[in-house]
N, CA, C and O atoms as a DFTB+ gen file, in Angstrom:
344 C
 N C O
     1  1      74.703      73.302     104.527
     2  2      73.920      73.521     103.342
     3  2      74.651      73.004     102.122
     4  3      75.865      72.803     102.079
     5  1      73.895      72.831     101.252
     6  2      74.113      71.831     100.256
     7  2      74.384      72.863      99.174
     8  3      73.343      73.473      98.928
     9  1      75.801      73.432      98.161
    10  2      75.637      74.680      97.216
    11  2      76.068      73.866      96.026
    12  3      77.159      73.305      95.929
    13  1      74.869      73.854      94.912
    14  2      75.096      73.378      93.780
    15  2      75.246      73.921      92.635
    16  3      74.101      73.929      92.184
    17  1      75.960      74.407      91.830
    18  2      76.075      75.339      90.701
    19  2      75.810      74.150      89.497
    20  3      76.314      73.057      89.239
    21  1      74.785      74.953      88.944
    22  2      74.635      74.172      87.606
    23  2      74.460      75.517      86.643
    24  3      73.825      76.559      86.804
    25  1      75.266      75.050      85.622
    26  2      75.880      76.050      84.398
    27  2      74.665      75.639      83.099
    28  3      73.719      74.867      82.943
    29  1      75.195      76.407      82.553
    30  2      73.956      76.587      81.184
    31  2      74.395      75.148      80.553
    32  3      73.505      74.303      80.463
    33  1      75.602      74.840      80.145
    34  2      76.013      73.383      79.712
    35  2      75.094      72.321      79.802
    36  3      74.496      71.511      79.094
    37  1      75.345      72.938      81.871
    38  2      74.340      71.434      82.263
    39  2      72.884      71.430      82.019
    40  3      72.153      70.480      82.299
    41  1      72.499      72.539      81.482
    42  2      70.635      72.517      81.571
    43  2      70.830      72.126      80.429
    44  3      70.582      70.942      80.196
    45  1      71.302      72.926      79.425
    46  2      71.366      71.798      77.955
    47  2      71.314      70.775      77.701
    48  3      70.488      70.307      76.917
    49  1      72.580      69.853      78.561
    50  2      72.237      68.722      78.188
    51  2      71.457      67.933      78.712
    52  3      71.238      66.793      78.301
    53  1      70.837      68.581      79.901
    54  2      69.325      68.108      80.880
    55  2      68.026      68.116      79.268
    56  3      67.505      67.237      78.581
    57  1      67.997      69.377      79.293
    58  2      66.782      69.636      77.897
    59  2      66.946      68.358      76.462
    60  3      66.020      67.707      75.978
    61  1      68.557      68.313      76.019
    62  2      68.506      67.305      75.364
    63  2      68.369      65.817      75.859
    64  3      68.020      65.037      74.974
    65  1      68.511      65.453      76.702
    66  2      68.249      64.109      77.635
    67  2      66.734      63.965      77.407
    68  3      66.181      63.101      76.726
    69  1      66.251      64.814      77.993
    70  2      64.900      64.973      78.251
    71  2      64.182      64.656      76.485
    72  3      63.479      63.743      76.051
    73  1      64.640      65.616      75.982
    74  2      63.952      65.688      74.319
    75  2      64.308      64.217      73.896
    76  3      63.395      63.562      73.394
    77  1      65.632      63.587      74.056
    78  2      65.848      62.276      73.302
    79  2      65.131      61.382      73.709
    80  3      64.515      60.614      72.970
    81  1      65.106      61.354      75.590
    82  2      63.789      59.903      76.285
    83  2      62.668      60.139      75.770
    84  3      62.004      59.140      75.493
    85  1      62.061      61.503      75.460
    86  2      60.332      61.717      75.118
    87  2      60.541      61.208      73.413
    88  3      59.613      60.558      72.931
    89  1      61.316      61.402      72.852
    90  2      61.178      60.601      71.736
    91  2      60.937      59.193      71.790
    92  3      59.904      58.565      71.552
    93  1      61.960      58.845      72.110
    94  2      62.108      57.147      72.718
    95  2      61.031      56.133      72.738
    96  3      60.723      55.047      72.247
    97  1      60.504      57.287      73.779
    98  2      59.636      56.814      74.808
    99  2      57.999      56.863      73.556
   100  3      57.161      55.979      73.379
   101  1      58.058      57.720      73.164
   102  2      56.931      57.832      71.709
   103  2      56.960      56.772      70.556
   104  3      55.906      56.365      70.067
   105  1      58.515      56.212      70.013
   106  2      58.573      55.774      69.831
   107  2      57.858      53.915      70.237
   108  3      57.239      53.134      69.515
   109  1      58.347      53.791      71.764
   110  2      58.293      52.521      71.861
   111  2      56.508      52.562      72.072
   112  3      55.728      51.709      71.649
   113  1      56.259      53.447      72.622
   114  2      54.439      53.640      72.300
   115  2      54.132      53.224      71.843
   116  3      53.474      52.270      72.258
   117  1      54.285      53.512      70.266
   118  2      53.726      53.512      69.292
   119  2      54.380      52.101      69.138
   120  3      53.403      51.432      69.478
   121  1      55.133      51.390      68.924
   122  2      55.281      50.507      68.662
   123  2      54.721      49.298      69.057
   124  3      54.485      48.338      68.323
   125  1      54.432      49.431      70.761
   126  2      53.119      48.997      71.361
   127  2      52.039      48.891      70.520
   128  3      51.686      47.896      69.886
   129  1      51.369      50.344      70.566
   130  2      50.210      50.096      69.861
   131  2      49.699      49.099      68.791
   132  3      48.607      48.534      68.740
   133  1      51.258      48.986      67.551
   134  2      51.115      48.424      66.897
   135  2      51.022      47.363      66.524
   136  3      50.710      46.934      65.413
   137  1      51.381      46.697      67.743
   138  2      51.397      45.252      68.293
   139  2      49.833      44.927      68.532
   140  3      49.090      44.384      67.714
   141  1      49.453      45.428      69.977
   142  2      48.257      44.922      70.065
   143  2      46.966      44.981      69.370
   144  3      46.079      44.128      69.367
   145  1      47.003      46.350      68.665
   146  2      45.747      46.416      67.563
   147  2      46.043      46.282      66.425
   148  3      45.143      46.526      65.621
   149  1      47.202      45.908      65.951
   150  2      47.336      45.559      64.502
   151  2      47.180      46.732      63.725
   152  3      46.415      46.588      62.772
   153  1      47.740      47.970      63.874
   154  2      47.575      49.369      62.969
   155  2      49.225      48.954      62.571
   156  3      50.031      48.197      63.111
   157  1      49.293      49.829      61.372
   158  2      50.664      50.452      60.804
   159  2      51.305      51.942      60.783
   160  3      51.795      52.678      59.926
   161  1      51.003      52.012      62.396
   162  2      51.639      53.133      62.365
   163  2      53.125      53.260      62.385
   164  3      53.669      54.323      62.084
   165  1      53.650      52.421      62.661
   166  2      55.502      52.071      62.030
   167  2      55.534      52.057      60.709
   168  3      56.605      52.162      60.111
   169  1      54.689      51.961      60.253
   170  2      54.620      51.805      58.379
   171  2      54.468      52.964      57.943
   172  3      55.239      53.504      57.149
   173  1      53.389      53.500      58.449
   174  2      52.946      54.605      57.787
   175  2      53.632      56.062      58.101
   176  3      53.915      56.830      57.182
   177  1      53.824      56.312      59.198
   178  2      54.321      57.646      60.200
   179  2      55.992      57.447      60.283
   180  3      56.642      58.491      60.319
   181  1      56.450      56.651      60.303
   182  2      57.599      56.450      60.757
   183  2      58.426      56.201      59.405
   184  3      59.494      56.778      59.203
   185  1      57.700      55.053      58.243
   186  2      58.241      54.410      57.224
   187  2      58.799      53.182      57.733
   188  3      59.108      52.428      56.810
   189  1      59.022      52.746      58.819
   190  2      59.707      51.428      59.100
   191  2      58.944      49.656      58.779
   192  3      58.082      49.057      59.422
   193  1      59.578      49.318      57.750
   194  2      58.460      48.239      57.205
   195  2      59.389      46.924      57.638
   196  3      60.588      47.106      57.853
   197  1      58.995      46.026      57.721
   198  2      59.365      44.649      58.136
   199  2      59.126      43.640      56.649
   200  3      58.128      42.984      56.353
   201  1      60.369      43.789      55.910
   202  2      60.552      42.947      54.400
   203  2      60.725      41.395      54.602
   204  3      61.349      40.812      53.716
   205  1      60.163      40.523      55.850
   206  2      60.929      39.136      56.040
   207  2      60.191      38.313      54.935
   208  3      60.503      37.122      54.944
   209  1      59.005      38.794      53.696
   210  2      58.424      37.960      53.008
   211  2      59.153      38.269      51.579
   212  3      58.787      39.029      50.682
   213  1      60.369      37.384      51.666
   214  2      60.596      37.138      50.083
   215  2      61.201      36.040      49.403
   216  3      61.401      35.261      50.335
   217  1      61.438      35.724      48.814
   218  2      61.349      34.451      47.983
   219  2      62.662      33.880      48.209
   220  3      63.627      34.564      47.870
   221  1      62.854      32.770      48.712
   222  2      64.055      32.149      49.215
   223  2      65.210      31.620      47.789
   224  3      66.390      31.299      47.935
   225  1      64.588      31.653      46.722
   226  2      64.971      31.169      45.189
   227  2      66.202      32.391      45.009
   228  3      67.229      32.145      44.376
   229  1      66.028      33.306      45.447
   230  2      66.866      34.753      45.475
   231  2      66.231      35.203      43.981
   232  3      67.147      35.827      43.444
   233  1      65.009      35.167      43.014
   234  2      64.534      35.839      42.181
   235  2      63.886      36.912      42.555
   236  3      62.787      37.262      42.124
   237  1      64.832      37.710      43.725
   238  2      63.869      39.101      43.967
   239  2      65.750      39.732      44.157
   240  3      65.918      40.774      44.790
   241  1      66.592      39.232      43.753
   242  2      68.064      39.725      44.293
   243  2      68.536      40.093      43.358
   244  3      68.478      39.303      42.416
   245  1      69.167      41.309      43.132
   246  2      69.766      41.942      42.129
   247  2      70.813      42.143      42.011
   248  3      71.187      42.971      41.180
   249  1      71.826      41.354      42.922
   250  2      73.420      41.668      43.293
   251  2      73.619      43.043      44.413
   252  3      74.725      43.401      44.817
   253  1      72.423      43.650      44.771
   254  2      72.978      44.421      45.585
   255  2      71.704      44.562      46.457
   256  3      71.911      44.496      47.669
   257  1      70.584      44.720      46.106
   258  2      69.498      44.992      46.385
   259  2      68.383      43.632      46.268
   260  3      68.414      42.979      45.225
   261  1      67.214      43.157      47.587
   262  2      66.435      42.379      47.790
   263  2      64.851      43.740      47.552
   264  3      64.402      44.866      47.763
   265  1      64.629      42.047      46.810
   266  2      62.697      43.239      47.043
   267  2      62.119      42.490      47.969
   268  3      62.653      41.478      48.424
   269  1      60.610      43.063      48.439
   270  2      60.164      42.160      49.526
   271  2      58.781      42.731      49.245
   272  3      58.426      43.421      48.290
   273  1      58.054      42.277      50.324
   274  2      56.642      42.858      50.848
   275  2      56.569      42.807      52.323
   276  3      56.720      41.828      53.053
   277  1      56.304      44.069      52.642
   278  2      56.388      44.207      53.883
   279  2      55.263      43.570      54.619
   280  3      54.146      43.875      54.202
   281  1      55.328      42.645      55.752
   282  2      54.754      41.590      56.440
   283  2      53.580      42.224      57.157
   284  3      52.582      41.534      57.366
   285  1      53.639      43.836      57.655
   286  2      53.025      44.019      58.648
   287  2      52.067      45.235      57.152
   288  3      50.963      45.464      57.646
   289  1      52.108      45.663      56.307
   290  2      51.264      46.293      55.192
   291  2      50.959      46.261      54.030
   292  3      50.192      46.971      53.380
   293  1      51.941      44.912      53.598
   294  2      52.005      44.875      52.242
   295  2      52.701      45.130      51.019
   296  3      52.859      44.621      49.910
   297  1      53.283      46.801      52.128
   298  2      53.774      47.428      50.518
   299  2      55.150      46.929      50.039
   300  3      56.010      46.416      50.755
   301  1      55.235      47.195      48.508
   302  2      56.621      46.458      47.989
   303  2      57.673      47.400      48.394
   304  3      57.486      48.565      48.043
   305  1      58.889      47.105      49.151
   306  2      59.754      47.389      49.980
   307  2      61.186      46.870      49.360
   308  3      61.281      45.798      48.762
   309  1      62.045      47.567      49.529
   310  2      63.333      47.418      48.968
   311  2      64.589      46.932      49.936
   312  3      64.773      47.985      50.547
   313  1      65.518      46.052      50.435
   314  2      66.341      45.882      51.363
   315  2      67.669      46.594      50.502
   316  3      67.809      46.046      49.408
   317  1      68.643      47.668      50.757
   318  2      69.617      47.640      50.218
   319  2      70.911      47.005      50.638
   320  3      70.853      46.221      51.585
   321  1      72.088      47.237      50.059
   322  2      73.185      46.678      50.705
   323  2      73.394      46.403      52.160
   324  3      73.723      45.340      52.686
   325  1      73.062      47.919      52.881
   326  2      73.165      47.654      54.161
   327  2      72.184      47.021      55.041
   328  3      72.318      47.211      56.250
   329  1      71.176      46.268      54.601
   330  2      70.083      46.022      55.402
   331  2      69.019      46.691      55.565
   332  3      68.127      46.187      56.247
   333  1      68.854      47.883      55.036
   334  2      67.568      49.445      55.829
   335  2      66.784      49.162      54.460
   336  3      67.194      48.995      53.311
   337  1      65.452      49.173      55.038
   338  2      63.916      48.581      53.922
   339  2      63.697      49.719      54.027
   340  3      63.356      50.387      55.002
   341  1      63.984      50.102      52.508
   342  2      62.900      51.323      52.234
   343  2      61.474      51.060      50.925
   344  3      60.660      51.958      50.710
């Protein structure tokens, strides 16, 4: 016979495994979705906007900060130092 002890530790980090893939996994869903029908639900629900429309002249650059318009909604979107469009 096969005797397996599993401790509270291990269900924990079973439950968090579990909670992080069902995110994930919602995530890449939705990201699907947004592909094939053209919704903004990465835009809207999430906030994640895609800034690749801005002016190559750098008259949107402020020494630290790029402006943009986000490709997939429109809205005017900010790149900061580190790269993250808010």
């Amino acid at each position: 016979m096969c005797n397996i002890n599993v401790t509270i530790i291990d269900m924990i980090a079973l439950v968090l495994l579990s909670i992080l893939l069902s995110v994930a996994l919602f995530g890449i869903i939705l990201l699907i979705i947004d592909k094939i029908r053209g919704t903004h639900y990465s835009c809207d629900f999430f906030g994640w906007h895609n800034g690749n429309d801005y002016r190559e002249d750098g008259s949107t650059f402020d020494g630290c900060s790029c402006l943009a318009k986000c490709s997939k909604c429109g809205k005017e979107v900010m790149q900061d130092s580190q790269g993250n469009w808010f």
